[in-house]
N, C-alpha and C positions, 0 to 999 in steps of 0.2 A: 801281394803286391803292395810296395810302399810307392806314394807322391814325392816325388823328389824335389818340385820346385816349378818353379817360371822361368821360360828361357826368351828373349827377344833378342832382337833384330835390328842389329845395329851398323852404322858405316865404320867406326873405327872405335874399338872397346877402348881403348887409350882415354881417349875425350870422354867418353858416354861414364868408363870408371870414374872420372871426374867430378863429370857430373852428378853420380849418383852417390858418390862420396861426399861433397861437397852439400847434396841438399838432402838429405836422407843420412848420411852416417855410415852407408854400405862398405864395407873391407874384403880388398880382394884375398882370395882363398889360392888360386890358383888361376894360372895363365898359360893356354896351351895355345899361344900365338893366333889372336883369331876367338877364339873360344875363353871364356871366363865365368869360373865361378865366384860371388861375391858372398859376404856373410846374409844370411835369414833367407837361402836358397834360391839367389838371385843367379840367374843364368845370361849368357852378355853372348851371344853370336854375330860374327861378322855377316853381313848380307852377301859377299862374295861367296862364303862356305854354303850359305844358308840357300840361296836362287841354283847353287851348282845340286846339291840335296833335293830338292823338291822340283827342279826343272822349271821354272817360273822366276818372273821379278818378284820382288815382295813390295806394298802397296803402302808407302807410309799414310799417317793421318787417315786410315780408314775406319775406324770408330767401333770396330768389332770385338774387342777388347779393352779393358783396362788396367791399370795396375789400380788398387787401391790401398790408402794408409790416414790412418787416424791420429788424427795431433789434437790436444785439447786446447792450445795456444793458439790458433790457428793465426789471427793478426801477426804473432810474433812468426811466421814460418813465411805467411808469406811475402813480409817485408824483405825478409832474408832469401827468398827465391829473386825478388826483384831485385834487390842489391845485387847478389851475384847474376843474375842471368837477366837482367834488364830486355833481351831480345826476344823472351821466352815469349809464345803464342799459346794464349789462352783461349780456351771452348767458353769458360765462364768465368769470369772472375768471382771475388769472392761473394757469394751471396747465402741466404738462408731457407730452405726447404719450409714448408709450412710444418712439419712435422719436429721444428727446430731445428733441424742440424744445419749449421753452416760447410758448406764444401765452398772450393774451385778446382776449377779443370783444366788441365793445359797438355798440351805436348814437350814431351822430352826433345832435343835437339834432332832424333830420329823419326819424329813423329808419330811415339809410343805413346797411348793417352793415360794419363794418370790424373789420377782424384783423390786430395787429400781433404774428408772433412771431421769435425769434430765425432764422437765416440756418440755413437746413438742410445741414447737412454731407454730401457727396458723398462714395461712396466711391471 
C-alpha cells in the first residue's frame, strides 16, 4: 500500500486552486471537474461530490484536522497571506511556542485549518 496524499473539502476547486496557488505555490495536475489534484499530493474535492459520497454535510471550521507547512521566513509569508487575503480568519495569529517555533493558524476560505510555523529544531 502507497499514501497517496490529502484530499479536502472544498465549495468550488476554482477559487480554493487560487488560493492554494497563490499562498503555498500549489500547481494544478489535473481537473476532473469537481475533483483536483495539485502538486506535493494535494487533493481539492467539491463538497457537492463529497456530502453525495459519505451521505452527510461536511462540517467546515471543525478543527479535526490540519494541513501543516514549514516556512522559515515566516514574517515574510504572513504578510503576503494578509496582502492577498486580508478577509482570512485566523485560530492564532502569529505567535511563538515556548519551545521556539513561531506558527499561525488560520482557516482557508473553506474552513480547512492550516498551520504554518517555522522548522522545529532537533536536538
Amino acid at each position: 500500500m502507497k499514501y497517496k496524499g490529502t484530499l479536502i473539502v472544498v465549495k468550488d476547486c476554482k477559487k480554493s486552486l487560487n488560493f492554494y496557488s497563490d499562498v503555498f505555490g500549489f500547481q494544478l495536475i489535473k481537473d476532473n471537474e469537481g475533483n483536483m489534484e495539485l502538486t506535493d499530493n494535494l487533493y481539492l474535492q467539491e463538497s457537492g461530490y463529497w456530502e453525495a459520497f459519505i451521505g452527510a454535510k461536511t462540517i467546515p471550521n471543525n478543527n479535526h484536522s490540519e494541513l501543516y507547512f514549514e516556512e522559515s521566513d515566516i514574517e515574510q509569508f504572513v504578510n503576503k497571506l494578509e496582502k492577498l487575503y486580508p478577509e482570512i480568519e485566523y485560530v492564532n495569529r502569529l505567535m511563538t511556542h515556548s519551545w521556539g517555533q513561531k506558527v499561525v493558524r488560520f482557516y482557508d476560505p473553506d474552513g480547512n485549518l492550516i498551520e504554518v510555523g517555522t522548522p522545529v529544531k532537533t536536538s
